[in-house]
N, C-alpha and C positions, 0 to 999 in steps of 0.2 A: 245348190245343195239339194239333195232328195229329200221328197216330200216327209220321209219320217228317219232319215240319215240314214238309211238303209237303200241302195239300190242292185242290181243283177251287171253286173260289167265283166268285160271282155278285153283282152288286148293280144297283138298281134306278138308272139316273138316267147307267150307266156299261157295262151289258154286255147287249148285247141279248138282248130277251124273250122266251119261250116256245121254248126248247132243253133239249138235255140236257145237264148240268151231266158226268153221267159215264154212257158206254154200253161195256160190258164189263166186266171182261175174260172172254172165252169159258173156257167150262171146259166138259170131257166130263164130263158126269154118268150113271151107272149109274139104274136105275128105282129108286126108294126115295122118303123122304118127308122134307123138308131147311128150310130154314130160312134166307134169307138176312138179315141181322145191316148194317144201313144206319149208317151212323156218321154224325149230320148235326147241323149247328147253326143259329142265326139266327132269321130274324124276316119273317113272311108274313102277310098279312090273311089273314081268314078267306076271304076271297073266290078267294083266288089259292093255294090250297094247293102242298107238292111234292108228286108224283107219284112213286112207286115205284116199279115191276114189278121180273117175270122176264120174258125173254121166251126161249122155243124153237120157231123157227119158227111160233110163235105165244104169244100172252099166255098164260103158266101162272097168273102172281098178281100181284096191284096193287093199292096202298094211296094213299092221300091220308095228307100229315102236314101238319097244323096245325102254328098257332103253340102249342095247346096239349101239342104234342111236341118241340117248341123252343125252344132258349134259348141263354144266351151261350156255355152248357159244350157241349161234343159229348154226345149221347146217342144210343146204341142203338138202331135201330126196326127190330124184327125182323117180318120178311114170308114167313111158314110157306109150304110151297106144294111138290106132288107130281111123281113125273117116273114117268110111264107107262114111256115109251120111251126107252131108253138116246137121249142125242146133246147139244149144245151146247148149254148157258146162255149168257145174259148179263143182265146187272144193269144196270140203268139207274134213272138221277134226271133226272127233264124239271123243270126250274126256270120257272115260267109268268111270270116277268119283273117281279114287284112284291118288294118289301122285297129282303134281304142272307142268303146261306147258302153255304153252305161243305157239300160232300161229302167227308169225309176216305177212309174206305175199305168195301170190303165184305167180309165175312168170310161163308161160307156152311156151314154147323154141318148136319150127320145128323142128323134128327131122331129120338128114341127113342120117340115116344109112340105108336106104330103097333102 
């Protein structure tokens, strides 16, 4: 279930293809080294993966997630990634338009390992 019964979903057959499922929400981020925390579920070929980022005024980090990161339960997919220069994030999921997924939410965690 989503964390407040509300999630962003997509399926194949019923919502069109290759958008972003969820872009934002902006957030002022300090320089330091962070972690944004992806909450996603469903079912994608291998061919048609989701798509991650950060993006601040430019791509900071971006990840592909398989179907072998997905499934019926929501799971975590965490996407490390650096911020030189204090200013806006945003978090986006581009859904490329094949199988069904659900974005519930992002959380974005300090990293400590620096």
């Amino acid at each position: 279930m989503a964390s407040d019964g509300l999630a962003w979903e997509a399926a194949e057959g019923i919502d069109a293809g290759d958008t972003f499922l969820t872009w934002g929400p902006y957030q002022d981020l300090p320089p330091g080294a962070y972690a944004a925390c992806f909450r996603l579920r469903g079912s994608v070929p291998a061919d048609a993966p989701l798509l991650v980022d950060v993006f601040m005024g430019g791509r900071l980090a971006s990840a592909k997630v398989g179907a072998d990161r997905l499934g019926e339960e929501y799971a975590d997919v965490p996407l490390p990634f650096d911020v030189r220069q204090a200013g806006q994030a945003e978090y986006r999921v581009r859904w490329l338009g094949r199988g069904s997924v659900a974005a519930d939410r992002v959380i974005v965690l300090h990293r400590l390992d620096r």
